[in-house]
N, C-alpha and C positions, 0 to 999 in steps of 0.2 A: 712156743718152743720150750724144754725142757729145762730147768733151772738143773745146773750143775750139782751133786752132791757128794760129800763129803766121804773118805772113804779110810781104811784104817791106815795108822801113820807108818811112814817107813822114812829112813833118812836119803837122801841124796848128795854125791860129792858134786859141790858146781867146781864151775870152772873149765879149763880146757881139756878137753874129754879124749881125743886123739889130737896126737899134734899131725900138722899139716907142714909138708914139703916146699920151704919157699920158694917162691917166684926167684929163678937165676937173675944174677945181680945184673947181668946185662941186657935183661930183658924192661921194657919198659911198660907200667901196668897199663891194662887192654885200654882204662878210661867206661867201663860199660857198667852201667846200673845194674845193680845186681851183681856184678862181678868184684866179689869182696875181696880175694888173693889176688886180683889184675892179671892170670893167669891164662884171661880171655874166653874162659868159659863162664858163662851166666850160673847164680848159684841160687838155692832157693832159702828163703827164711822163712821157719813155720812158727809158729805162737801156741805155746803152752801153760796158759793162764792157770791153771789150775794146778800144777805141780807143785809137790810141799819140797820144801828147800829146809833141810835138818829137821826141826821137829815144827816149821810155823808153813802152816796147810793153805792150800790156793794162794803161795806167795808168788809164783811163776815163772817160767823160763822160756830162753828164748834158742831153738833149735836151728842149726843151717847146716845144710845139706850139699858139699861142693859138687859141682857140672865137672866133667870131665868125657873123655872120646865116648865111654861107656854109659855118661847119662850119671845119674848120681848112687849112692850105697849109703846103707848106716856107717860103713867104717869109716869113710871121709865127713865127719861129721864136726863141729862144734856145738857145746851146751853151756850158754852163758846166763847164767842168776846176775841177781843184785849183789851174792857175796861172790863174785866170780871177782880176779884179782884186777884192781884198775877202774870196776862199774862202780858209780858212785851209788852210795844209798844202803842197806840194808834188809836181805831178805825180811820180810813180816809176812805175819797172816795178814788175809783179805788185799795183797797188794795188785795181785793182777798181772803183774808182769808181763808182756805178752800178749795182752787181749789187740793191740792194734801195732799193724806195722808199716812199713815203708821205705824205699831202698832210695839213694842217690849221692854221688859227690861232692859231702858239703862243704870241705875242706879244699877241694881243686887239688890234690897230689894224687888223682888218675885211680885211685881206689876208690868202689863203692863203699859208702858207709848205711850203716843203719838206722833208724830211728824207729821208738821203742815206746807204746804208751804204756802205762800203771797207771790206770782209771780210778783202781780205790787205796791208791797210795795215801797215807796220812803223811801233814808234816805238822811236828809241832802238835802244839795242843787240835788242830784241824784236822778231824777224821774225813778219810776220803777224798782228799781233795784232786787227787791226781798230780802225776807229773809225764813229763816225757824229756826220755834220756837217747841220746844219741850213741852208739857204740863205732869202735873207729875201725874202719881198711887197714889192711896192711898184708905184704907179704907172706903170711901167715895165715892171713883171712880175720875175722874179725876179734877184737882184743879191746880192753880198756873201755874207755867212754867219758860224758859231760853231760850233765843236763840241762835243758834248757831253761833260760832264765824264765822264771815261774811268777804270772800275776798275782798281784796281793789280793786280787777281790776276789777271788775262787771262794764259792759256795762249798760248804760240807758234802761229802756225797754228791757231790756235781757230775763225778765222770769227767772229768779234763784231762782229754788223751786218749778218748775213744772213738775217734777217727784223727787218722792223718793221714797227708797228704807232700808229696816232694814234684816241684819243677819249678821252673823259668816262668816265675810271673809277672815279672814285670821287664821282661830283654835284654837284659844287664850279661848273661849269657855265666850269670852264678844260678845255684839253685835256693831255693828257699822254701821255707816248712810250712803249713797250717796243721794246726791241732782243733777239735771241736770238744766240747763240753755242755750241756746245761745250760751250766752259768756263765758260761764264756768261749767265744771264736777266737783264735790268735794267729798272726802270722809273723814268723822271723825272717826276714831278709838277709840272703848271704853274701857274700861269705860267712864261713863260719871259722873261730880261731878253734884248737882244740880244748879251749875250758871251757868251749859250748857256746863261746858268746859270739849273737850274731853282727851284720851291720847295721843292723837298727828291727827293731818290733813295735809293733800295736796292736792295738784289739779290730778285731772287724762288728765293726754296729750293723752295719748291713742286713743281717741275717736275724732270723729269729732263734730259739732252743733248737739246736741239733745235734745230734750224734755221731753224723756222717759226713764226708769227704770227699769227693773225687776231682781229680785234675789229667787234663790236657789240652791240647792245642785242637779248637774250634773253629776258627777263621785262617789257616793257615797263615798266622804275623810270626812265629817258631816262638810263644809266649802260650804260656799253658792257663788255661781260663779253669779254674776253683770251681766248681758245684758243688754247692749245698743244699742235700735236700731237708726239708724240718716242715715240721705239723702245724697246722693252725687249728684251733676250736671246728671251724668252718669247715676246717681239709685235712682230715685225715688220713686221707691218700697221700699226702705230701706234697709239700710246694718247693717246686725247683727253682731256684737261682744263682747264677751262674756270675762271678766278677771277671771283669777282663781288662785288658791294661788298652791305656788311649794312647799311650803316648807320655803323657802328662801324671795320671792316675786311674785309678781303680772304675768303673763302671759297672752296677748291678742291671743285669738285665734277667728278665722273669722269662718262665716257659710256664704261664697259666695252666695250658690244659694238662701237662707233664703232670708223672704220677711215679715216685717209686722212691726207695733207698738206696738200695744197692745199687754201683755204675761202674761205667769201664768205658772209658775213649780211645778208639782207632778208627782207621779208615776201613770202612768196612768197602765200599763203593767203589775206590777207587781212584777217586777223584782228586786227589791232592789235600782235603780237610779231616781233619779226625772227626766223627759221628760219635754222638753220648745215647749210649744204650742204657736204660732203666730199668732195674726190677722193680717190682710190683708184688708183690710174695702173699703181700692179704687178701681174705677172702674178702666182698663184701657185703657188707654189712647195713643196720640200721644208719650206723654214726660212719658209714664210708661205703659212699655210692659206686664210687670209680673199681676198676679191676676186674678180674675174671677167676672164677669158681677153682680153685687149685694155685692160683697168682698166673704173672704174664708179665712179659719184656715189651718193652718200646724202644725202638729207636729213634731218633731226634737227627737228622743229615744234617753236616755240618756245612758250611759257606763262607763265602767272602766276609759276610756280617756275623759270622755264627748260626746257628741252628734259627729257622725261621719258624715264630711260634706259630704261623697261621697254617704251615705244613701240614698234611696228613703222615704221619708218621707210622712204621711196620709196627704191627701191633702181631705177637704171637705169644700163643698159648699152648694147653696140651690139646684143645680142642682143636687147633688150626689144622687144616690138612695138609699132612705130609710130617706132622711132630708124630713120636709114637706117644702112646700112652692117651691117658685122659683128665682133664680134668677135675678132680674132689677135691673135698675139703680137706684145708689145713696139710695138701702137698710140699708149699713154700716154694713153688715153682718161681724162680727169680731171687730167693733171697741169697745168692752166692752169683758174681759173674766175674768172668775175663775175656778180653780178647788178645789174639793174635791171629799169627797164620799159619795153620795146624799144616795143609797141604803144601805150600810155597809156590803158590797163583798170584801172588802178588794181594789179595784181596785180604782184612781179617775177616778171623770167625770168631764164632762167639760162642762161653761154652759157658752152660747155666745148670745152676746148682737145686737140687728140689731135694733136700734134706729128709724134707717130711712126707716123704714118697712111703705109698705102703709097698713089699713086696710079698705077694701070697699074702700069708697069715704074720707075719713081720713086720710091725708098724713102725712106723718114723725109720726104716732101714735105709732112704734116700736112693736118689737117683742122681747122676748129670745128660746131658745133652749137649750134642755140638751139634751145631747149624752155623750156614757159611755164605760168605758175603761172595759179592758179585759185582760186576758191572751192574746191574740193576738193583744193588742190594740185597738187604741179608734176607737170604732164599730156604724155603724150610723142604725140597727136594734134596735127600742124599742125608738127611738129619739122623743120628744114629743117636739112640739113649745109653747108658752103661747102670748094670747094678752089681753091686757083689756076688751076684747070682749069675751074670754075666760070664760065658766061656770065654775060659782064656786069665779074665779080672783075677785078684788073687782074694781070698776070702769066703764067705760066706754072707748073705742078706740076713741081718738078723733083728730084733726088735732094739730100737733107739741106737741104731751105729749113726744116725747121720751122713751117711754118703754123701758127699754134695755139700756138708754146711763151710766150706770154705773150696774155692778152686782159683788155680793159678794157669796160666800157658806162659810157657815159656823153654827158649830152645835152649835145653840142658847141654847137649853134646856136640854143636855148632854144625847142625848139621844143614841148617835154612828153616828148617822145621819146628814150631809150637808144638811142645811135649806138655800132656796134662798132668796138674799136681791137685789129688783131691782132696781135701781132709774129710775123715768120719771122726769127728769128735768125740763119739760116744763108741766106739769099739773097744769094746769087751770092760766098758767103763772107764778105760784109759785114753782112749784117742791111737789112728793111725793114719798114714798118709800114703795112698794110691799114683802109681807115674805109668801113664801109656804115652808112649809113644807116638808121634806126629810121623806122617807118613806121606806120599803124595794123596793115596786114597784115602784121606784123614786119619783120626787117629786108632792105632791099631792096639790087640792084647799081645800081640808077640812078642816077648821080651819084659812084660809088664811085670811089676817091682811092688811090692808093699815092704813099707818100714811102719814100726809099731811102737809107740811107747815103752814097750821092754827093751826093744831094739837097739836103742839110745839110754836107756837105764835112767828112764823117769820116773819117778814116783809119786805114788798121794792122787789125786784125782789126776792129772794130767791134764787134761782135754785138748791132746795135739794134736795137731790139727784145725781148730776154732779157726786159723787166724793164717794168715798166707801173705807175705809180704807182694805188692805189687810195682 
């Protein structure tokens, strides 16, 4: 993938960018993730790691987009930095801001809140070490913030706060955080007061160096089971493992053959348990046997016990029949996924990100794809791809937009329907973010939205879009 670069400086005012219409006082907020104003529509948080905040470059910001009947616009918008009034910390260069997000309740006052990594935040004489900062709900939508109490062993350059994750991990029926790093896994247990402090943290030994995160509920107990996937010497494809609450404590349980980074948990089947779908996004290789030529998704069916690793699990690629396109190299097919329920069948689907898509003579211009679950699983009949080049899509396919390197489903305008939110992080060197519409006959261009970097009045590299709260 493309390393971000540097671009000429411009200033940016942070802070609250429109104001937003409060929530009437006698309405009581919706309680829905994602729903930061409790106004009952789901709203989206984008990541913008790369924007220069006054004169200190890739210090980054954090974008949200409010849901409303008509779906979302730039005008309903907030832009929160470090020097935004309330966020603790201070804009710097190389901070990050942005790069990892994550939506839920941590406070319990019916507002969604956020939470925010800055992977190469410095503190103190410790360059790089990362922090993750939470920003608060409110009638308003989101405002202020705490950071989380931050371990003393963090490694320089670690990356701590390059993945997170928010649910019910252990039944308590609060939510609770994990952040990944390097040199460190951690989990806060909530409640959360709002100076950020939770009911209690530890580190998780469990796992090995990871970067990434996903959570939901696998065995149907309504307690969200943590995957971590991380490399070994041995497995560069990645090894999955997955903690789940007993009762009592935490249990690691392994999916050996499992292979990928990127994930997303829903019911795709049906069946009452959420299913962990994996991308797989490398090609391989000498030093990495597993995957398929362009990348490929697995799904993992969830159970009574969790996902059983002796399973045969839906293995699909570009080459599957019924996917369009084809598999080459360095597509990144799987390095971006989410699911929901784009059509409102009861079933999710699943909608996967191939950044590194050529189109024509347009390289890395990205692609997505939606495929859709079933009573018998996720079925790649009825699978539709989108490009910028796409009729209808807004844009143009161009070299290095990334289409596809972050996507979100989620129903903006309450309508029953999963609306997609795409990021091309590299459009027109600033970042933009793509919304179609969820429809019965899945998702449609009719109506379809592009907001851009200018749009929001980011500056400096941007790259909005990277990052897509889930």
């Amino acid at each position: 993938m493309r390393k971000s670069t540097l671009l000429p400086a411009a200033a940016l005012t942070a802070g609250l960018l429109t104001a937003l219409p409060a929530t009437p006082a006698t309405a009581a907020p919706s309680g829905l993730s994602g729903d930061f104003n409790g106004d009952g529509y789901r709203d989206v948080a984008i990541g913008a790691a790369g924007t220069q905040v006054g004169s200190e470059q890739l210090a980054g910001a954090v974008v949200v987009l409010y849901g409303s009947s008509s779906g979302v616009s730039a005008t309903r918008r907030t832009v929160i930095t470090q020097n935004s009034t309330g966020v603790p910390g201070t804009a710097e260069e190389l901070d990050g801001f942005g790069t990892s997000l994550a939506a839920g309740d941590l406070d319990r006052d019916g507002y969604s809140d956020l939470v925010v990594g800055a992977p190469r935040e410095s503190i103190g004489d410790r360059d790089g070490v990362g922090t993750v900062t939470v920003l608060w709900g409110g009638k308003s939508g989101l405002s202020g913030g705490a950071t989380l109490p931050q371990p003393s062993t963090l490694a320089e350059w670690g990356g701590f706060g390059s993945g997170l994750a928010v649910g019910d991990f252990d039944g308590d029926g609060r939510y609770d955080v994990t952040a990944t790093g390097q040199s460190h896994t951690r989990v806060w247990r909530g409640p959360f007061t709002r100076t950020g402090t939770p009911a209690s943290q530890s580190s998780v030994p469990e796992v090995g160096s990871t970067y990434e995160v996903n959570a939901g509920d696998l065995n149907g107990d309504r307690t969200a089971e943590r995957v971590y996937p991380y490399t070994l010497d041995s497995d560069e494809g990645g090894v999955i493992g997955y903690l789940t609450w007993t009762g009592a404590k935490y249990a690691l349980k392994d999916l050996p053959d499992a292979d990928g980074f990127a994930g997303s948990v829903a019911d795709i089947n049906g069946d009452g348990y959420g299913d962990l779908v994996l991308g797989d996004h490398q090609d391989p290789s000498q030093y990495k046997a597993s995957g398929h030529k362009g990348g490929q998704i697995s799904v993992w069916y969830g159970g009574p016990s969790g996902p059983d690793p002796a399973q045969k699990p839906t293995v699909i690629n570009q080459d599957t029949s019924g996917v369009p396109g084809s598999g080459e190299a360095d597509d990144l097919f799987g390095a971006a996924l989410s699911t929901g329920d784009v059509n409102g069948d009861g079933y999710a689907d699943v909608v996967v990100g191939a950044p590194g898509e050529d189109t024509g003579s347009a390289r890395d211009a990205g692609s997505v794809t939606i495929l859709f679950g079933s009573a018998s699983g996720l079925k790649t009949s009825g699978s539709t791809s989108y490009t910028q080049n796409t009729a209808g899509v807004p844009g143009t396919a161009e070299y290095g937009d990334d289409f596809g390197q972050a996507v979100r489903l989620v129903d903006l305008d309450k309508n029953g329907k999963a609306d997609l939110v795409a990021g091309a992080g590299g459009e027109n060197g600033h970042g933009a973010v793509t919304v179609l519409r969820g429809s019965a006959s899945g998702l449609t261009t009719s109506g379809a939205k592009s907001v851009t970097a200018a749009d929001v009045a980011l500056k400096g590299n941007g790259d909005f879009g990277w990052a897509i709260a889930q």
